[in-house]
Each structure stands twice: as C-alpha cells, then as structure tokens.
BAVOTOR-913153 format. One record per residue: residue in one letter; z, y, x of N, C-alpha, C in turn. Coordinates in steps of 0.1 Angstrom, whole numbers, plus 5000, padded with zeros to 4 digits. Each point is the difference from the previous one (the first is absolute). Example, Ala and Ser with C-alpha at 12.3 -4.5 7.8 and 13.67 -1.06 7.14 Angstrom:
<sites>
  aa  n.c3  n.c2  n.c1  ca.c3  ca.c2  ca.c1  c.c3  c.c2  c.c1
   A  5078  4943  5132   5000   5012   4991  5000  5012  5009
   S  4993  5011  4996   5000   5011   5009  5008  5011  4992
</sites>
This chain:
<sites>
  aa  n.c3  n.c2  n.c1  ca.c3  ca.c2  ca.c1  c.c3  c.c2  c.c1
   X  1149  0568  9594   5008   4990   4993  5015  5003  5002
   X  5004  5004  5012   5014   5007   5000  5003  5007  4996
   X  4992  5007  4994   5008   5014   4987  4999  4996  4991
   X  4990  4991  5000   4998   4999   4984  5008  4985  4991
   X  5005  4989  5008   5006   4988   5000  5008  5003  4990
   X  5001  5006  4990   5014   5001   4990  4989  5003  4990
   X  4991  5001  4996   4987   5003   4990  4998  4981  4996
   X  5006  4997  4988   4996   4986   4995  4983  4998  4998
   X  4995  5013  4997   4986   4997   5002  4993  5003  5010
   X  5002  5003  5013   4991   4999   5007  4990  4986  5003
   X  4988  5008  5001   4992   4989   4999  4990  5001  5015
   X  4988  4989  5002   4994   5001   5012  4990  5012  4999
   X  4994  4999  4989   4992   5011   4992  5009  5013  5006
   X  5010  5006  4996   5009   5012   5002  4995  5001  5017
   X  5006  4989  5012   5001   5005   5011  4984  5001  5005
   X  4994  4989  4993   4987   5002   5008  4988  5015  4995
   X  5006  5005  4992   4999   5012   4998  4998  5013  5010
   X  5018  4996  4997   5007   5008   5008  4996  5000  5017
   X  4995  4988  5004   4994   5004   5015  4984  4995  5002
   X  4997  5003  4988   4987   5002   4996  4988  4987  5011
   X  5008  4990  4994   4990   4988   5003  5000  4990  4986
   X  4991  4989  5000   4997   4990   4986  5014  4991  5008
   X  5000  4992  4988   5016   4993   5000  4996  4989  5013
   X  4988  4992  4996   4997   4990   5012  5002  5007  5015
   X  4996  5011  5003   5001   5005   5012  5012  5000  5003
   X  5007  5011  4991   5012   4999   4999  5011  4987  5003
   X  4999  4992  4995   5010   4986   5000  4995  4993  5012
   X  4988  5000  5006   4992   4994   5014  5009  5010  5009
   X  4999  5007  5003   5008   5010   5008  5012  4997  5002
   X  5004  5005  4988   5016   4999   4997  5008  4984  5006
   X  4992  4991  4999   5002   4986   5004  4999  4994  5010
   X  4988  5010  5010   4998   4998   5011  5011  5007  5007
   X  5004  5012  4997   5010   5007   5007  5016  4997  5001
   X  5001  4996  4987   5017   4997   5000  4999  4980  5000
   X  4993  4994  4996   4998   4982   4998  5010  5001  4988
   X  4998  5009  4991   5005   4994   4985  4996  5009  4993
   X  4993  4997  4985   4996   5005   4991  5004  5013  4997
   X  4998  5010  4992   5005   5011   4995  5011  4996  4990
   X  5001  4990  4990   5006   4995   4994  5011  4994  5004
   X  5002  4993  5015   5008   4995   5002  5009  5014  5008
   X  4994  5009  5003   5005   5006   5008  5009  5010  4993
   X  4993  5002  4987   5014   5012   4992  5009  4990  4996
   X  4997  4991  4997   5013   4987   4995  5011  5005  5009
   X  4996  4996  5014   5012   4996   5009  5004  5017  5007
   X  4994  5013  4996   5000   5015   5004  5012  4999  4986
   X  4997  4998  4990   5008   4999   4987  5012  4992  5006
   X  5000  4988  5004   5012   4992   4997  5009  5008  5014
   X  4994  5006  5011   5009   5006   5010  5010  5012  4990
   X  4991  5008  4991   5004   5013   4996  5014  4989  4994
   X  4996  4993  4993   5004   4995   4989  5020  4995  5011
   X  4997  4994  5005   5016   4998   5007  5004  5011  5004
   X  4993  5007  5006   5010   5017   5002  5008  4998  4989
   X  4994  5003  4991   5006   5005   4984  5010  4988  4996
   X  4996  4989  5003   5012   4990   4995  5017  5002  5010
   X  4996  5009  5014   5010   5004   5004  5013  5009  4989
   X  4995  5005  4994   5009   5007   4988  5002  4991  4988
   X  5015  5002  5001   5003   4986   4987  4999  5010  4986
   X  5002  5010  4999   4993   5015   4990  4988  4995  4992
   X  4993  4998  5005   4983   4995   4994  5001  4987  4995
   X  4994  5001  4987   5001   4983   4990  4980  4996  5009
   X  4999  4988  5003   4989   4993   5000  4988  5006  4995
   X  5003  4999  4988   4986   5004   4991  5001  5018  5009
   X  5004  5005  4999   5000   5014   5006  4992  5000  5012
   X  5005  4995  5010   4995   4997   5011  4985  4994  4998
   X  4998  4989  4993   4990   4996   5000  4987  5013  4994
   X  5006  5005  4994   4995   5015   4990  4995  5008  5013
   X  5011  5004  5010   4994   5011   5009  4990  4995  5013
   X  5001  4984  4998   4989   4998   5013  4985  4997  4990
   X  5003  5000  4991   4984   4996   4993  4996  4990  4990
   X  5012  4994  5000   5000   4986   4992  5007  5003  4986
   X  4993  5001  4985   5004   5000   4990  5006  4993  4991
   X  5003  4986  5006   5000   4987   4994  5015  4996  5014
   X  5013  4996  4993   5005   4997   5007  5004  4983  5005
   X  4990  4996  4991   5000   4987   5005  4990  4997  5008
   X  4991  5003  5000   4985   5003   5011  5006  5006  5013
   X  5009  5008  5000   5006   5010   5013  5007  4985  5006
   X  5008  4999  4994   5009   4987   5006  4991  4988  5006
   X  4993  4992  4989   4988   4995   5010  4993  5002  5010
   X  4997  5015  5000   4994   5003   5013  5008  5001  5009
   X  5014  5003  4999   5010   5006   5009  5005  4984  5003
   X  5001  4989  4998   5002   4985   5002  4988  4994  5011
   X  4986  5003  4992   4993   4994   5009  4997  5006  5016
   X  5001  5014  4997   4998   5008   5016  5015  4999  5007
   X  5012  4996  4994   5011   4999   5007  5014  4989  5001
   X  4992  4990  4992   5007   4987   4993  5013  4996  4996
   X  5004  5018  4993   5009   5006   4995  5002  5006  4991
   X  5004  4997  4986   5001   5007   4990  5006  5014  5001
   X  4990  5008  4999   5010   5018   5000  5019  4995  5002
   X  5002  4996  4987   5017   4999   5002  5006  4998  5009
   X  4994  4986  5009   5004   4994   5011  4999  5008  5013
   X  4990  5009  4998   5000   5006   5010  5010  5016  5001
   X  5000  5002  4989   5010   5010   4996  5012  4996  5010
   X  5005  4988  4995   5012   4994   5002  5003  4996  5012
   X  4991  4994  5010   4999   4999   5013  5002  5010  5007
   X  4988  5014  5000   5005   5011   5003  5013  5003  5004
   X  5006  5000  4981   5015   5004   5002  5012  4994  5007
   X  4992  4988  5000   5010   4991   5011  5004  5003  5015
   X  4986  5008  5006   4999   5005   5011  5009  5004  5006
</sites>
C-alpha cells in the first residue's frame, strides 16, 4: 500500500492479490495487526503524505490531493478534516506560522 497509495483505484481485491490471500483473511489480519482497518489506514498513510506536500505553498490543493490518491478535492479535504480537524488550508497556514 506504500507504493502504491497515490493509485485512486486501488482496491482490497488489488492487494489481496498481490499477497495472495481472499480479502476476509486479508482484512482479519490486517486488523489484528495494526487495530485499524485497511481502509482507515491508507486514509491516515494518505493524509501524513498529504501535509508533507502542504509544506510547499507551490502546489494548489486539488494537486496535492491528485498525488496522494484522492481525485475529488472536496472528498480529500473531508478526509484531511476528519483525520486531522483541520481543513488542508488551515493546516497549510499553521505550518507556516511555525
């Protein structure tokens, strides 16, 4: 999922594939090992990549939201609010405040 977190379609189908177990195995595992979903876990792998990048005032939002995986830049912001209860901008801005 670390290489691949910038693919809008990655799906469970794709990784469970890829390490050649059925998705239930898969997400039992995966849940027992980290205590958060697959789901939740590229969210918040995404929203970390995702503030690096807000560190450059260079890159428009939707951009950023483009290179971690999110095609929709109102969905990127929602998710980047609820895992951080911070609108991208705000956090932009904070940063720079630093």
């Amino acid at each position: 999922m670390e290489r691949n977190y910038r693919n809008r379609q990655l799906s469970l189908t794709e990784i469970s594939e890829y390490v050649g177990v059925t998705i239930p195995h898969l997400c039992s595992v995966f849940k027992e090992g980290t205590g958060m979903t697959i789901k939740h876990f590229l969210s918040e792998y995404r929203i970390d990549r995702a503030k690096e990048l807000l560190a450059n005032k260079e890159l428009k939002l939707f951009d950023i939201a483009l290179q971690v995986g999110y095609g929709d830049g109102e969905y990127f912001s929602k998710i980047f609010k609820k895992i951080t209860n911070l609108q991208p901008s705000e956090y932009r801005k904070r940063i720079a405040d630093v």
